[in-house]
Each structure stands twice: as C-alpha cells, then as structure tokens.
gemmi code that builds the backbone of each chain (N, CA, C; Angstrom):
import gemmi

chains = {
    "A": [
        ("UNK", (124.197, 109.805, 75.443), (124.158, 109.385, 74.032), (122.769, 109.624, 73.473)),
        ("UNK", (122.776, 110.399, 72.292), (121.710, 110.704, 71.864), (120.978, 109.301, 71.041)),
        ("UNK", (119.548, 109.269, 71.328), (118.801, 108.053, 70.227), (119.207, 108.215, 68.496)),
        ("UNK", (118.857, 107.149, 67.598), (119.139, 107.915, 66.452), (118.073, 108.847, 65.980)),
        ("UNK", (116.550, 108.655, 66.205), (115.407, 109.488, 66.068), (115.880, 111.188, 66.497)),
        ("UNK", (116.908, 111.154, 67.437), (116.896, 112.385, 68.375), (118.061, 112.944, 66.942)),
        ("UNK", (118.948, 112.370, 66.376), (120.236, 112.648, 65.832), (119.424, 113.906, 64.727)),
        ("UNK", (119.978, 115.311, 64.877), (119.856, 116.431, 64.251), (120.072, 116.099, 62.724)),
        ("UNK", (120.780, 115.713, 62.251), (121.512, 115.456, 61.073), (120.362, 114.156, 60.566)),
        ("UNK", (119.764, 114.064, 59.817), (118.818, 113.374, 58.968), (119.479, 112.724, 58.030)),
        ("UNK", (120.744, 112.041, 57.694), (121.483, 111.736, 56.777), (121.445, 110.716, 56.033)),
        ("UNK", (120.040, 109.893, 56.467), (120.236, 108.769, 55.793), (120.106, 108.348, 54.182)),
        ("UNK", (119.655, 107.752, 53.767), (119.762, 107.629, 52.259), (118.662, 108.715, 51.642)),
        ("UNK", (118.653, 109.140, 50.744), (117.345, 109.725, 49.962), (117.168, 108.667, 48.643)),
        ("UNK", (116.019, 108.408, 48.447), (115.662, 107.272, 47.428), (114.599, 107.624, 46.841)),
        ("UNK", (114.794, 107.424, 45.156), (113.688, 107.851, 44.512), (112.435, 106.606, 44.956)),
        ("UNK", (111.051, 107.460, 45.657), (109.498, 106.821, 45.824), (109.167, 107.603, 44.621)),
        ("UNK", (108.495, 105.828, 43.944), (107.042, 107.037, 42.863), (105.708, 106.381, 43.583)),
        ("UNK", (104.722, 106.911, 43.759), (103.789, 106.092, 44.183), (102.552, 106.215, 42.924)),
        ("UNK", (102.250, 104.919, 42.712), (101.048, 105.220, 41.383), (99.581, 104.657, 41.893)),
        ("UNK", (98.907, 105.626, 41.832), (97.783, 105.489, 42.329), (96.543, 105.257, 40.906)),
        ("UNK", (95.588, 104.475, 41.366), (94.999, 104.002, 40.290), (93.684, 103.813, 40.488)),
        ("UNK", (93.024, 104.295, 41.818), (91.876, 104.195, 42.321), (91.103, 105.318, 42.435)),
        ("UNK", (89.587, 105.132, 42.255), (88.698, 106.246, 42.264), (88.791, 106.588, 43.803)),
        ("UNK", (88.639, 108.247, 44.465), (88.990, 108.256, 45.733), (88.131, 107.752, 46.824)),
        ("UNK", (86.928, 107.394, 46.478), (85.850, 107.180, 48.125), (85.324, 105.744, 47.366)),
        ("UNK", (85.147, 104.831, 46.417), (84.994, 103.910, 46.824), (85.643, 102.488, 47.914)),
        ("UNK", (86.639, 102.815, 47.454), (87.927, 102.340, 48.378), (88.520, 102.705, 49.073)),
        ("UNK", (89.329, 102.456, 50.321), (90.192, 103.272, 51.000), (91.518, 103.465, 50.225)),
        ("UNK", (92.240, 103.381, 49.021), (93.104, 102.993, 49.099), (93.885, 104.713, 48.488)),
        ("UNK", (92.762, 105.213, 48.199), (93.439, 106.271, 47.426), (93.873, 107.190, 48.967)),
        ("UNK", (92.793, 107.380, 49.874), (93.305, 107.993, 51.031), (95.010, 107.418, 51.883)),
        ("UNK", (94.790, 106.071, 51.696), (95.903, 105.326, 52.342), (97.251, 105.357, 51.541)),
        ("UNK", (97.175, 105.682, 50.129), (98.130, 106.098, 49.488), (99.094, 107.826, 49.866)),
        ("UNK", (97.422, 108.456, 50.331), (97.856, 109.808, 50.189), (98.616, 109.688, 51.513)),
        ("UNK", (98.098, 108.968, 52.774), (98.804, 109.244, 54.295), (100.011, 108.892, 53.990)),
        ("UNK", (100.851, 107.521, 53.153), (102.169, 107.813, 53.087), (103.312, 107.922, 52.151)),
        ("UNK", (102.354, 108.960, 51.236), (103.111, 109.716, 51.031), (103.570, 110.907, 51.954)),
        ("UNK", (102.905, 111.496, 52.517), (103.053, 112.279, 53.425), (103.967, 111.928, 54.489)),
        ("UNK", (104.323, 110.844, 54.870), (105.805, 110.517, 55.417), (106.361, 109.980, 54.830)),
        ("UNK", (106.320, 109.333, 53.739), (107.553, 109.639, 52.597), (108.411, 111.267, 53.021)),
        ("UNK", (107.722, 112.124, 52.463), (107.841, 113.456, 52.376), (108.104, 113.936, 53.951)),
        ("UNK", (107.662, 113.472, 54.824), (108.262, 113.979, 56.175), (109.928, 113.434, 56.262)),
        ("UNK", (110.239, 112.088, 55.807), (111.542, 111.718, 55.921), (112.291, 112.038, 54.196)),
        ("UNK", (111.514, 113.446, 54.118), (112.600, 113.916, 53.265), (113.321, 113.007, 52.117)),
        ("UNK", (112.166, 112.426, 51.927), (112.718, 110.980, 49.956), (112.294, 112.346, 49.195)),
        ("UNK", (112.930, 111.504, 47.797), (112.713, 111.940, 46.397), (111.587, 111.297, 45.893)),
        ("UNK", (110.126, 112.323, 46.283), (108.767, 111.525, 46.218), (108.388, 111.870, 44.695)),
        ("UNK", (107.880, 111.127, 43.840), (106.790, 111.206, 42.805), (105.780, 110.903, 42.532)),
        ("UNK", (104.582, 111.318, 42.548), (103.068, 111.004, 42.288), (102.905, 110.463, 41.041)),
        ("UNK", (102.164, 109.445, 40.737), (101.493, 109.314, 39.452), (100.139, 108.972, 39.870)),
        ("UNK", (99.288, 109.501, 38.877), (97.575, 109.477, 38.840), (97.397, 108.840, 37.427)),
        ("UNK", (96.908, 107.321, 37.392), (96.467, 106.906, 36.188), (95.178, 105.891, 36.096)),
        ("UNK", (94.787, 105.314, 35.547), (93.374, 104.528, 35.698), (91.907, 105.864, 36.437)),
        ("UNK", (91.681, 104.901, 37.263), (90.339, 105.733, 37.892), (91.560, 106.677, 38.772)),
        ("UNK", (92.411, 106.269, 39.121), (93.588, 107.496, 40.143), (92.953, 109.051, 39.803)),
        ("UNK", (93.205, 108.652, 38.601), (93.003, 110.381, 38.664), (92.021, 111.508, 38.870)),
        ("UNK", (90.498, 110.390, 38.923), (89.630, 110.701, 39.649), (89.695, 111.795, 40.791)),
        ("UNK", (91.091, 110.998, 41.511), (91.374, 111.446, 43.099), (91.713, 112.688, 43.315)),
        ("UNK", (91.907, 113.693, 42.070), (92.391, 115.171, 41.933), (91.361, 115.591, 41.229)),
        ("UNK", (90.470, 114.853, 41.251), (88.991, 115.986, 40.346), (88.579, 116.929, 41.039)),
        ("UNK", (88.490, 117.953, 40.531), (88.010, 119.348, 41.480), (86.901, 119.345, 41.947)),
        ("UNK", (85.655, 120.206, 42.653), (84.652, 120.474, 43.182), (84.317, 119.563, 43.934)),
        ("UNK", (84.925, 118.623, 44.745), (84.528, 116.968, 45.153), (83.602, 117.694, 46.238)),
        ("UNK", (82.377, 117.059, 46.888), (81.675, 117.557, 47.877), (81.028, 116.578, 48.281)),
        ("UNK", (81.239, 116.293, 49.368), (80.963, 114.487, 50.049), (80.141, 114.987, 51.296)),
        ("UNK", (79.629, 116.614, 51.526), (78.972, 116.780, 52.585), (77.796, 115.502, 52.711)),
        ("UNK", (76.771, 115.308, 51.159), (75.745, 114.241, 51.403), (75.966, 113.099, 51.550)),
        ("UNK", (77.476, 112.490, 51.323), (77.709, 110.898, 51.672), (78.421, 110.996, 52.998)),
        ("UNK", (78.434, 111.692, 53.675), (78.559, 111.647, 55.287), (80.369, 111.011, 54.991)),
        ("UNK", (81.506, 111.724, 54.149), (82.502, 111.028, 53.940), (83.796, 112.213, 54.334)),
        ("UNK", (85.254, 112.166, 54.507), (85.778, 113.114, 54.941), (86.218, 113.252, 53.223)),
        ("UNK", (85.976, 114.436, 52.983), (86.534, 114.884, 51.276), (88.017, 115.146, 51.362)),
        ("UNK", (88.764, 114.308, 51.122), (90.581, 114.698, 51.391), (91.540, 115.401, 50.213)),
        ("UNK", (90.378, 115.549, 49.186), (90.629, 116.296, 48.105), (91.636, 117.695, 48.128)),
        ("UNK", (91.245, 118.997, 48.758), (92.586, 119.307, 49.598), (93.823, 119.475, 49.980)),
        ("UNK", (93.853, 118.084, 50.753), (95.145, 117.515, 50.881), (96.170, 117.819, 49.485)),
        ("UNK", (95.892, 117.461, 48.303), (96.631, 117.061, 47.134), (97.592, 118.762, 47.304)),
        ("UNK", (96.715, 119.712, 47.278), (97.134, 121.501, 47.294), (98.218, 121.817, 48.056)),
        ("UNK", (98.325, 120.754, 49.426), (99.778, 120.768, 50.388), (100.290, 120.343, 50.393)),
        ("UNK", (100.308, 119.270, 49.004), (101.738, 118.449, 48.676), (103.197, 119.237, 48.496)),
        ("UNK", (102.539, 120.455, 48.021), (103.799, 121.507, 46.875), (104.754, 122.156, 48.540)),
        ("UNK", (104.009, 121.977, 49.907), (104.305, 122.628, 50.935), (105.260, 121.267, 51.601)),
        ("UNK", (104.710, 120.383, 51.090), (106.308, 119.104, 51.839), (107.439, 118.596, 50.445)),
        ("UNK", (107.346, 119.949, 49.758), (108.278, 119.935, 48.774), (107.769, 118.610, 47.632)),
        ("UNK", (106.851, 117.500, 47.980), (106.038, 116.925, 46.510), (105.303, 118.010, 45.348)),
        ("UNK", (106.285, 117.952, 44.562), (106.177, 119.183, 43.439), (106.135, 117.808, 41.559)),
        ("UNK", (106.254, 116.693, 42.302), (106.367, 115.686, 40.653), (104.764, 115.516, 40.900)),
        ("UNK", (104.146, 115.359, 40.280), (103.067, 115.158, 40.102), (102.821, 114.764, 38.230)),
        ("UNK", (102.347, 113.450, 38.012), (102.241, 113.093, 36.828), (100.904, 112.800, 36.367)),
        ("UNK", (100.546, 112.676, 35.196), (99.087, 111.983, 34.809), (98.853, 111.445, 33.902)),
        ("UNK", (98.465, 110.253, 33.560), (98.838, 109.953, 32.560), (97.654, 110.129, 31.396)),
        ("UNK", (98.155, 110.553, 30.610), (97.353, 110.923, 29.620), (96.055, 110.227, 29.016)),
        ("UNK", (96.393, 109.171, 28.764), (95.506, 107.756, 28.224), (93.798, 107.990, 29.334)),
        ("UNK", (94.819, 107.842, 30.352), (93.371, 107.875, 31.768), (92.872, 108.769, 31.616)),
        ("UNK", (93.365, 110.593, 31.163), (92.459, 111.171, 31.328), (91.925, 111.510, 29.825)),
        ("UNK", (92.275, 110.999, 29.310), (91.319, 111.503, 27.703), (89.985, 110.386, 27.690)),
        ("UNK", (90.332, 109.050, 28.171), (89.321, 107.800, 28.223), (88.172, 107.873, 29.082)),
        ("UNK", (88.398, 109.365, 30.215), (87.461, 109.733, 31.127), (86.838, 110.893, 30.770)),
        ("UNK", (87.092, 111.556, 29.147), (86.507, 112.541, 29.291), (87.104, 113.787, 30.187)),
        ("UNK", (87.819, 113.816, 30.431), (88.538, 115.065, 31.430), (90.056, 115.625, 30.865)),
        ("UNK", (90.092, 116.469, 31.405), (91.166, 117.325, 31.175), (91.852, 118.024, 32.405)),
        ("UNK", (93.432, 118.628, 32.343), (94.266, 119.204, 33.171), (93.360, 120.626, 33.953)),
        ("UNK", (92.235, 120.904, 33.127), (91.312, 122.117, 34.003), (91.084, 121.071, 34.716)),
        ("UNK", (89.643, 120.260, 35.083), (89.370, 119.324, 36.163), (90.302, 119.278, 37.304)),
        ("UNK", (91.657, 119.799, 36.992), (92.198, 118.989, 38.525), (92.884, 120.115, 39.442)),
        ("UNK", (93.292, 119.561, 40.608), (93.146, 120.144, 41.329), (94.539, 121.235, 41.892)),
        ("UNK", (95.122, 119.756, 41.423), (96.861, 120.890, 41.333), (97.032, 120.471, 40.045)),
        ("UNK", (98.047, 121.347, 39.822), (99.304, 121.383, 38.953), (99.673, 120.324, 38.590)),
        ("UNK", (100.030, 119.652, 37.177), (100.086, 118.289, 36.677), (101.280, 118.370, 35.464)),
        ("UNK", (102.105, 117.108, 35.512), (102.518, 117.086, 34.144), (102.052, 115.657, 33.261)),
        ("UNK", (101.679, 116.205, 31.862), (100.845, 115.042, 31.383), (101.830, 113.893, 30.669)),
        ("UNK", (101.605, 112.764, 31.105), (102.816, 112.252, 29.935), (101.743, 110.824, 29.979)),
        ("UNK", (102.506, 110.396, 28.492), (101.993, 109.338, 27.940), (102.370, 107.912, 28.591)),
        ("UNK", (101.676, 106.920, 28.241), (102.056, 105.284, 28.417), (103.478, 105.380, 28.458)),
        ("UNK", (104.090, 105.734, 27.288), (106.054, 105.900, 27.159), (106.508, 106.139, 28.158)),
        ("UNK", (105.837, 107.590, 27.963), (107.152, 108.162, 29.130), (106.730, 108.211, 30.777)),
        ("UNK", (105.479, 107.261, 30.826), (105.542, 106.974, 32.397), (106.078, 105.573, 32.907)),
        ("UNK", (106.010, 105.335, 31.191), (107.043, 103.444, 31.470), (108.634, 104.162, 32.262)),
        ("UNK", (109.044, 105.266, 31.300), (110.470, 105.399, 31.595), (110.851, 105.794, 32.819)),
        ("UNK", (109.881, 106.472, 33.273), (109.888, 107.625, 34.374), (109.802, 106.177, 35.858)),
        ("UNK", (109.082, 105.210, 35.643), (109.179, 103.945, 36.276), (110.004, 103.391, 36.521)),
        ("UNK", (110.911, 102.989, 35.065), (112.509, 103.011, 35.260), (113.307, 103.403, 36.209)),
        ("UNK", (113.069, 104.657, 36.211), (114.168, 105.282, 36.719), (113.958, 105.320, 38.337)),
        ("UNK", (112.890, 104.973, 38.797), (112.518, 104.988, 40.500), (113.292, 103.969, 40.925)),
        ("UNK", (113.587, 104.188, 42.095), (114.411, 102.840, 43.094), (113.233, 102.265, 44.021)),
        ("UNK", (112.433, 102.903, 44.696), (111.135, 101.927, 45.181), (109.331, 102.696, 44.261)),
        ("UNK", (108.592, 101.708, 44.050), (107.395, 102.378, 43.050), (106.484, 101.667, 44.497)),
        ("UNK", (105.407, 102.073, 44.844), (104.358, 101.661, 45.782), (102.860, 101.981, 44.736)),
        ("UNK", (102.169, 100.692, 44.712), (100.834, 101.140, 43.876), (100.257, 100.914, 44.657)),
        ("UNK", (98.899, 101.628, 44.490), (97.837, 101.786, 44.973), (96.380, 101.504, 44.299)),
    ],
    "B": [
        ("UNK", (55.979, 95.383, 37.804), (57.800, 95.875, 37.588), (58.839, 94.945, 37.720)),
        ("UNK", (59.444, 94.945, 36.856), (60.929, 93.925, 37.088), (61.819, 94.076, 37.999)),
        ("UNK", (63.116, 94.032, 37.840), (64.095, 94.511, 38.790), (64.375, 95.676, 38.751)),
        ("UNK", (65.372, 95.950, 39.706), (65.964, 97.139, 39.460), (67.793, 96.811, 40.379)),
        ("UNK", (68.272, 96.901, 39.424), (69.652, 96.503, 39.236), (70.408, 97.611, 39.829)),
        ("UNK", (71.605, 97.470, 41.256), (72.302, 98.274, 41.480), (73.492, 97.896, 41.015)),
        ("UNK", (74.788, 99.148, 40.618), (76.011, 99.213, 40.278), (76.540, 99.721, 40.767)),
        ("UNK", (77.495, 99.315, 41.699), (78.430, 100.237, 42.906), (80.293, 100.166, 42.283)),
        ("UNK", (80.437, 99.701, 40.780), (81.982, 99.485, 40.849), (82.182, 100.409, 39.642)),
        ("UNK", (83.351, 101.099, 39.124), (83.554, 101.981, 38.057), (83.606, 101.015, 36.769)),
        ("UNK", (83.175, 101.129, 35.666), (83.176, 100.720, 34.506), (84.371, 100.956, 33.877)),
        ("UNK", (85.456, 101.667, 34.461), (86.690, 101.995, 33.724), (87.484, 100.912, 34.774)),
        ("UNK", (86.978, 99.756, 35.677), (88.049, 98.933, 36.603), (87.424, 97.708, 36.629)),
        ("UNK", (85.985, 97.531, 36.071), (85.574, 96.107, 36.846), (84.974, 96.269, 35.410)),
        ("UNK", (83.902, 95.226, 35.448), (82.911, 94.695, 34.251), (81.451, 94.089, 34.816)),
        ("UNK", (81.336, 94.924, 36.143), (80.323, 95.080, 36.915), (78.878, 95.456, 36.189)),
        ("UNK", (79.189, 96.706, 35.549), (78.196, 97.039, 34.496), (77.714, 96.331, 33.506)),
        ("UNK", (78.731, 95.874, 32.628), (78.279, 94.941, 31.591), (77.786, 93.624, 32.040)),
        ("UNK", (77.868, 93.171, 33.079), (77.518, 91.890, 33.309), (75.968, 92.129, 34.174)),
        ("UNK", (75.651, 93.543, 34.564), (74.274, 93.867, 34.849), (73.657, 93.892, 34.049)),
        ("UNK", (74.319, 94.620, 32.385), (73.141, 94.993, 31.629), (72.964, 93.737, 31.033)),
        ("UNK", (73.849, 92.761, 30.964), (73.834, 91.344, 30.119), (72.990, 90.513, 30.705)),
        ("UNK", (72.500, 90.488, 31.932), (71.424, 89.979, 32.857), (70.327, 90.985, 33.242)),
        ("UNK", (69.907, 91.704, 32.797), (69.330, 92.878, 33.191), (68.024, 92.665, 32.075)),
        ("UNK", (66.494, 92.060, 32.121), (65.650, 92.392, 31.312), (65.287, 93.268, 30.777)),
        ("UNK", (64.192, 93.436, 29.275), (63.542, 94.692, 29.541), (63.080, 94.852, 30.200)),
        ("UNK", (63.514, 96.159, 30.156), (61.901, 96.923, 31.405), (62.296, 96.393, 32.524)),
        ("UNK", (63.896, 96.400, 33.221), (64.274, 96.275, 34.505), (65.051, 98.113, 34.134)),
        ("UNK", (65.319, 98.298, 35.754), (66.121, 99.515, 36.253), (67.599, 99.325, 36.006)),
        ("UNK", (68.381, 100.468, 36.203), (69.587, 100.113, 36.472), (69.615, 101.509, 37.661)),
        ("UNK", (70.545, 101.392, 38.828), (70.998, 102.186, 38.778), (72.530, 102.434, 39.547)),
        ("UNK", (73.030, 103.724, 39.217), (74.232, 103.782, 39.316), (74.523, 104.194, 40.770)),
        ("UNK", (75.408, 103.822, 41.471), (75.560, 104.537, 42.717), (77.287, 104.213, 43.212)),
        ("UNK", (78.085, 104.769, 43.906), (79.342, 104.678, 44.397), (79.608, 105.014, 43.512)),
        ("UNK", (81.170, 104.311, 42.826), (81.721, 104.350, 42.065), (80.904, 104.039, 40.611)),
        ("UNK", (79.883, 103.125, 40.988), (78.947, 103.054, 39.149), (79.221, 104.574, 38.687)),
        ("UNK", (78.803, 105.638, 39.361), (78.412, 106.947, 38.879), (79.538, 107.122, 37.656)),
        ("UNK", (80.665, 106.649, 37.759), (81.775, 107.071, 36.326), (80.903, 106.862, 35.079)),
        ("UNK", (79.976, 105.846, 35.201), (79.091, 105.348, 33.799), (78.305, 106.387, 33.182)),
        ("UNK", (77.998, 107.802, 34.032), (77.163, 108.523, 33.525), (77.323, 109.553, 33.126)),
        ("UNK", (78.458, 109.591, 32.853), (79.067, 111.096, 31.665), (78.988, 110.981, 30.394)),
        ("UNK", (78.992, 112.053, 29.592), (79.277, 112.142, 28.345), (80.595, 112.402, 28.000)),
        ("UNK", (81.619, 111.915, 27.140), (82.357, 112.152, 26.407), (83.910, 111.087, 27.315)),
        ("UNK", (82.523, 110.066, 27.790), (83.886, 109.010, 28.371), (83.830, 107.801, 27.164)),
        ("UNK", (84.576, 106.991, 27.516), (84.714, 105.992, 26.223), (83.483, 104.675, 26.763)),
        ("UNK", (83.108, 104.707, 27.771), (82.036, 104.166, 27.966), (80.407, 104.817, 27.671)),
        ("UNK", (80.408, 105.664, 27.372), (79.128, 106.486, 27.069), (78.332, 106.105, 25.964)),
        ("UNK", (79.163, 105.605, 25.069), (78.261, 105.108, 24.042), (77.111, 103.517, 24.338)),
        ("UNK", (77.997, 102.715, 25.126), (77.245, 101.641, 25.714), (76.287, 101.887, 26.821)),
        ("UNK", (76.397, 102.835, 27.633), (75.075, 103.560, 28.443), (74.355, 103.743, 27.696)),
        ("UNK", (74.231, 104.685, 26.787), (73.386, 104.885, 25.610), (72.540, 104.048, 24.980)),
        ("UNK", (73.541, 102.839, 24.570), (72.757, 101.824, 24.142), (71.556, 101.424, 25.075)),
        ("UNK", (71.946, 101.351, 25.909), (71.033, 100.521, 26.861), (70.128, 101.528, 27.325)),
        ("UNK", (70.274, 102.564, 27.492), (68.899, 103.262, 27.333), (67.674, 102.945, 26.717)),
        ("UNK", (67.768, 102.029, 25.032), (66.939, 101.620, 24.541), (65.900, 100.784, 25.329)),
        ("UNK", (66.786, 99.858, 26.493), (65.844, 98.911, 26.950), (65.584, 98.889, 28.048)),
        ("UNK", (66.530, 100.247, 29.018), (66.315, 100.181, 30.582), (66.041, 101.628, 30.844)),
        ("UNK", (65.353, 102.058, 31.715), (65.705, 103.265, 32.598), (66.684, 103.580, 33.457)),
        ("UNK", (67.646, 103.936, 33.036), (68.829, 103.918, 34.068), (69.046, 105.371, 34.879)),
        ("UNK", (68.931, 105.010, 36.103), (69.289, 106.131, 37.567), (70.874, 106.576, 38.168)),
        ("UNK", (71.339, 107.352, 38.446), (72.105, 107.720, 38.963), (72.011, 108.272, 40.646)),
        ("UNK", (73.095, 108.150, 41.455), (72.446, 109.046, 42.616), (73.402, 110.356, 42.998)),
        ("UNK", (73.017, 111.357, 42.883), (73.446, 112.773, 42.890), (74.302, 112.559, 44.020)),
        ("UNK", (73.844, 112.131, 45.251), (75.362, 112.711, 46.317), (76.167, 111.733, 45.966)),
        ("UNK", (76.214, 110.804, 45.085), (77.404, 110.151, 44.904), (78.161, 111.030, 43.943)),
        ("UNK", (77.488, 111.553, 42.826), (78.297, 112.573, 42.152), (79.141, 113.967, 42.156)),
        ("UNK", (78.348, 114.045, 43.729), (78.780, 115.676, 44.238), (80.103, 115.446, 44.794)),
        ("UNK", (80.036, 114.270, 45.542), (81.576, 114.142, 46.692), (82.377, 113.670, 45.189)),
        ("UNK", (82.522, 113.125, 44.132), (83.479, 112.416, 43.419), (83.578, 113.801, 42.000)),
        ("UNK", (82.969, 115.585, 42.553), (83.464, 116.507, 42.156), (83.096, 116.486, 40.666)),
        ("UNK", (82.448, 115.512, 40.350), (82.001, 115.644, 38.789), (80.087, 116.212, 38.626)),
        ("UNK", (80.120, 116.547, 37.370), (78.663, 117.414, 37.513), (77.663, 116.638, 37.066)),
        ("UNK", (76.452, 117.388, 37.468), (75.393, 116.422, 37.195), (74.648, 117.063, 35.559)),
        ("UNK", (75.417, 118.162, 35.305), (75.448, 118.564, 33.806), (75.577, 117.757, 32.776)),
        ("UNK", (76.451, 117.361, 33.296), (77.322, 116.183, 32.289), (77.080, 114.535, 31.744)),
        ("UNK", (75.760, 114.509, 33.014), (75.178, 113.183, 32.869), (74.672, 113.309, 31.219)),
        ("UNK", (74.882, 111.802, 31.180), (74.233, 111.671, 29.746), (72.491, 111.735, 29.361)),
        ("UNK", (72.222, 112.426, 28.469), (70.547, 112.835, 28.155), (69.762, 111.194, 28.190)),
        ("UNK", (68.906, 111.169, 29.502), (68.300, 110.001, 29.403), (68.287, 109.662, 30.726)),
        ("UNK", (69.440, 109.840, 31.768), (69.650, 109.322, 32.484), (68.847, 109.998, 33.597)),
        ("UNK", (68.377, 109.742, 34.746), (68.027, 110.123, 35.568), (68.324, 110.649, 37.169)),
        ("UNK", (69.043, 111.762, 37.873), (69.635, 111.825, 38.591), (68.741, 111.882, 39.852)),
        ("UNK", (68.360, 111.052, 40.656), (67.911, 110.789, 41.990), (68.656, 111.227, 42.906)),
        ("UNK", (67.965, 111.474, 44.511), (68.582, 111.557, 45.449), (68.313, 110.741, 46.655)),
        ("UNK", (68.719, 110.622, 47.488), (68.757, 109.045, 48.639), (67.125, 108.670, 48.818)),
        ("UNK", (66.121, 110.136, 48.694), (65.082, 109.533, 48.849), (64.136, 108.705, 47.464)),
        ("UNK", (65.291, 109.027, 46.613), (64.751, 108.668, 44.775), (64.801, 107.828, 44.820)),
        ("UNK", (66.141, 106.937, 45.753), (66.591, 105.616, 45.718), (65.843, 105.303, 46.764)),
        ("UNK", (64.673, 105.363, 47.660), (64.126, 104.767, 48.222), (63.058, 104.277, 47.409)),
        ("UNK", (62.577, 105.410, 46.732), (61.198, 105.378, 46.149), (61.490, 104.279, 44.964)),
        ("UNK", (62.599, 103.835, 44.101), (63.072, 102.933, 43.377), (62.608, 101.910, 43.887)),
        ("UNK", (63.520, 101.506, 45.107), (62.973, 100.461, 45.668), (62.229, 99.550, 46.423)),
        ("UNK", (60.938, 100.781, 46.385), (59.465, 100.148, 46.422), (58.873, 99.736, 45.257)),
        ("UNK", (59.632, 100.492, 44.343), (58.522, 100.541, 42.927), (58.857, 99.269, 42.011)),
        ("UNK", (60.427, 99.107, 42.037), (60.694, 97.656, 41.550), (60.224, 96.787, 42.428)),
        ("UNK", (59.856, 95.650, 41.535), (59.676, 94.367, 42.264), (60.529, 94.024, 43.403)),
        ("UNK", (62.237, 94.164, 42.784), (63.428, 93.847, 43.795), (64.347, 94.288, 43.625)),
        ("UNK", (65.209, 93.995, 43.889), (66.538, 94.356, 43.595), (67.552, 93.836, 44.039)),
        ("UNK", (68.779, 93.744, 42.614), (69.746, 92.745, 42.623), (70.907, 93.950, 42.875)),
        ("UNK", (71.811, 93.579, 43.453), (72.902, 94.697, 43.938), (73.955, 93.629, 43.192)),
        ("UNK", (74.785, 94.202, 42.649), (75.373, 94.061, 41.646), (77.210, 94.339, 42.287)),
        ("UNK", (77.762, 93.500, 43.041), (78.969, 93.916, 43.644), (80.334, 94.049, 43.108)),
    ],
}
model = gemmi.Model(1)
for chain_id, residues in chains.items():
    chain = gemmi.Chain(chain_id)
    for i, (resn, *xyz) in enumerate(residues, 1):
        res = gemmi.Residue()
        res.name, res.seqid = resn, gemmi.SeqId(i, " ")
        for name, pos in zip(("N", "CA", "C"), xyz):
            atom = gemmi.Atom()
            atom.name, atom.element = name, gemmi.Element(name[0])
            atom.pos, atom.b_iso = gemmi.Position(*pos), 0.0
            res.add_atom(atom)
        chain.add_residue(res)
    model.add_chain(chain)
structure = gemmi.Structure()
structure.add_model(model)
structure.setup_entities()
C-alpha cells in the first residue's frame, strides 16, 4: 500500500491563496518568510496570488544590493515565481504612487490595481495569509 | 554637540520619525539607517516633512542601507547627507550621544 505523500495523482483540493505582503524586505524577516511559503503553496500546486502593498512593495524594487549589509538579497527569487506557474502578481497602486515609484522600479511583471479592486480581488480568495 | 538621533523604522509604517524630530533639538543629528532610509527620497509623500526639518537638523543617511533596499542615492533629497559605516562612526564621536530611536 502506497503512503498518501507517495500517491502519483495530487488530487486534492486546489484553493484560491492570496498572500499580501506589506513589509519593507530586510528590516524584518517577514517579507522573506512570506516569500518561502509561497513557494510551497506553489509546490502543492494552489491557485496562488501575490499582492505587494504598504512598504511590500519595496520587496520587488530593482537594483537591491545588500553585498555591504552582510544580508542574503532574495530579490531574485520574485523572477522564478512565473517558473512555479505564480503568474498573479498585484500592486497596489496607492503604495506605489505614496512612495514615489513606479511599475519601471520593479522587478517582475505587475498588475496595478487600486484600493477597489484589491478589496474585490480579496473577496474572491478562499484563504488570504498577510505578511 | 547635541545628540544625534538614530531612525531604524520606515516612515510609511511607524511614527518613529516624527516622534524623533518632535524630541530632537536644534542643532541635534538625525540619522537614517535600516528601514529609516524610506525618509530620504524625493517625490515620496513624506519628503516634504524631511525638508522641513532640514531647517533645524543635519540629517544623515547610511548608503549600504540604501544599496541592498535597491533604491538610489540620486534620489536622496538635496540636504541630506549620505554616509558610510565609517561616517556613522565618525557621527558618533562627534555627537555628544546618541538616542536610537526604535
């Protein structure tokens, strides 16, 4: 008898994850600890969605270079989301006009939506994880 | 020399900043480091209150905090001063002390 881990067939539920991240990336751990699970989110094959809002979106600012704070730069990471099929990626608009930044700054591919339509887009998730 | 005031939290999440510069004499330091560094751009919605306070402080930034968090040191606002770990040493001989600001 096979374990269920061993069972070929992966069948279990798929459930919309949004995860909203809201933290600048190296003062805290939390933006890294967000990113590790999503990444098994996405290994067990859910219906994953990113949102980047508050300081979050910090966490996709381009050129990051942490060689002088002796820190691991996981910046990166965000570029191999599109490779475990995380292709939603949101931002919310408000955060990045209030920071001075724009959709050049970042690092992947983004869709911008407002306060509204990230209320709705909230809605519609079956589990949300913040960060 | 007066103090010289550190800021390690983002001004777009805490009120870390304002409650430095609201305790902060003339002719004390400020400076920015960790996450403070968000305070020192131009064309954020906090920039105008850095500014202000330029009138009455010298306020520092520290460059490798700005390099790893991918934003430029172009962009700092005119006034500000961008140090590096040994700038922030030399700070804090030159102030009297320093209040770290958590």
């Amino acid at each position: 008898m096979s374990e269920p881990w061993e069972d070929d067939e992966l069948d279990g539920p798929v459930r919309k994850f949004m995860y909203v991240n809201r933290r600048a990336p190296y003062g805290t751990i939390y933006a890294l600890e967000s990113l590790e699970v999503v990444l098994i989110a996405a290994a067990f094959e859910q219906d994953v969605t990113l949102v980047f809002m508050d300081d979050g979106v910090y966490q996709i600012k381009k050129d990051q270079n942490t060689d002088a704070i002796g820190v691991k730069n996981f910046s990166p990471t965000y570029r191999a989301l599109e490779g475990y099929d995380v292709e939603k990626l949101y931002v919310e608009k408000e955060s990045l006009e209030s920071r001075g930044l724009t959709t050049d700054d970042l690092v992947v591919p983004v869709q911008v939506v407002n306060n509204d339509q990230l209320a709705e887009l909230m809605e519609e998730q079956e589990v949300i994880l913040s960060f | 020399m007066p103090m010289l005031h550190t800021v390690n939290k983002s001004p777009f999440e805490r009120r870390t900043l304002d409650t430095a510069l609201r305790h902060a004499v003339k002719g004390a330091g400020v400076l920015l480091i960790e996450d403070g560094v968000y305070a020192a751009f131009d064309g954020t919605v906090v920039a105008e209150k850095v500014k202000a306070a330029l009138a009455d402080h010298k306020i520092y930034v520290l460059g490798p905090d700005i390099a790893a968090r991918g934003m430029s040191e172009h962009h700092v606002i005119d006034g500000l001063e961008v140090v590096d770990y040994g700038g922030f040493v030399d700070l804090v001989t030159e102030y009297d002390k320093v209040q770290s600001w958590l």
